[in-house]
N, C-alpha and C positions, 0 to 999 in steps of 0.2 A: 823155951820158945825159940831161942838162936839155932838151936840144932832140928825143930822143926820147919824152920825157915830155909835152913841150911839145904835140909832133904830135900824141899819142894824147889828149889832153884836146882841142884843137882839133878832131880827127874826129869826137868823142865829142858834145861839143856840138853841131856839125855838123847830125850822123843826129837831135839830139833838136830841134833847129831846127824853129819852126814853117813848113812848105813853104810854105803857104798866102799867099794875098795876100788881106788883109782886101777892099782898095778894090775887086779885080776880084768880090770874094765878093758884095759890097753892089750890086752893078752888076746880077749874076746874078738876086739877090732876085726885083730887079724884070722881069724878063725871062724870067726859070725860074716865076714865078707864086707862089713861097714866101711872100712877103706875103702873099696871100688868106686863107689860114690859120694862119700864126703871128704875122703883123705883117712892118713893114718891120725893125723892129730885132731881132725874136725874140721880143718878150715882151707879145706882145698876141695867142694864140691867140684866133681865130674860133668855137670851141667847147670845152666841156670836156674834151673826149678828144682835143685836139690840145695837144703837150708844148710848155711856152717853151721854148727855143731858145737865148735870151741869157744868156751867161754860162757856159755848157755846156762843161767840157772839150774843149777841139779834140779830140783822139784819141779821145775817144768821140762825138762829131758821127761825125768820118770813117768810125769801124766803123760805126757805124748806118746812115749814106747808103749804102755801099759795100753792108752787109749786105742790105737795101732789092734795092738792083740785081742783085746775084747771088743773089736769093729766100730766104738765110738767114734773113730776116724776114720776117714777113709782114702788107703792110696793101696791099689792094688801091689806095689811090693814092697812095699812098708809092712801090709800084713802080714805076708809070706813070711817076710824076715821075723817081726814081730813074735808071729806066731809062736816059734820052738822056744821064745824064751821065758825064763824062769824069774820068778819078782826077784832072785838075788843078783842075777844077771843082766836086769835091766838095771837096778840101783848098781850095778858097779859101771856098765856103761855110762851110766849117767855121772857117777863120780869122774871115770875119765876124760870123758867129754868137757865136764862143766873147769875141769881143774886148767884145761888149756887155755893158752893166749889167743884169744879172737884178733885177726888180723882182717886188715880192710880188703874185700875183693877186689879192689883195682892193682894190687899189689899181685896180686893171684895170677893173674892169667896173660 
């Protein structure tokens, strides 16, 4: 009974596991163009209508990028970007993103 209780907290943990790989996330940044407008770390948007980043729930990064790609949302280059990526690519963004320190925008600009 201990070692089936065992398994099902081990699974459980598992599935709630961040997928994500921060380092390949941070790699993407700079490569996927995500700096330009929200910073290298997330928390330096380019304009006021673009959202920090750092600090952000992974699983809400993930729905958002995802939602972006399959048009559930809608921001004309949010798609664009959205588009070329791949579910392992969105979860590593999303681990980079979420792993950073959210800093206040008054600080920022």
């Amino acid at each position: 009974m201990i070692r089936v209780l065992f398994a099902v907290a081990a699974l459980t943990l598992a599935l709630h596991a961040q997928a994500g790989n921060a380092e390949k996330g941070k790699e993407l940044v700079k490569s996927k163009a995500c700096a330009a407008c929200h910073g290298e770390l997330g928390d330096k948007p380019s304009a006021p209508d673009q959202p920090v980043l750092a600090g952000q729930y992974n699983d809400y990064l993930v729905r958002a990028l995802t939602d972006y790609k399959d048009g559930r949302r809608t921001n004309a280059i949010m798609k664009g970007m959205a588009a070329s990526l791949s579910k392992q690519e969105i979860e590593d963004l999303a681990a980079w993103f979420s792993s950073q320190k959210a800093t206040s925008l008054h600080n920022q600009r």
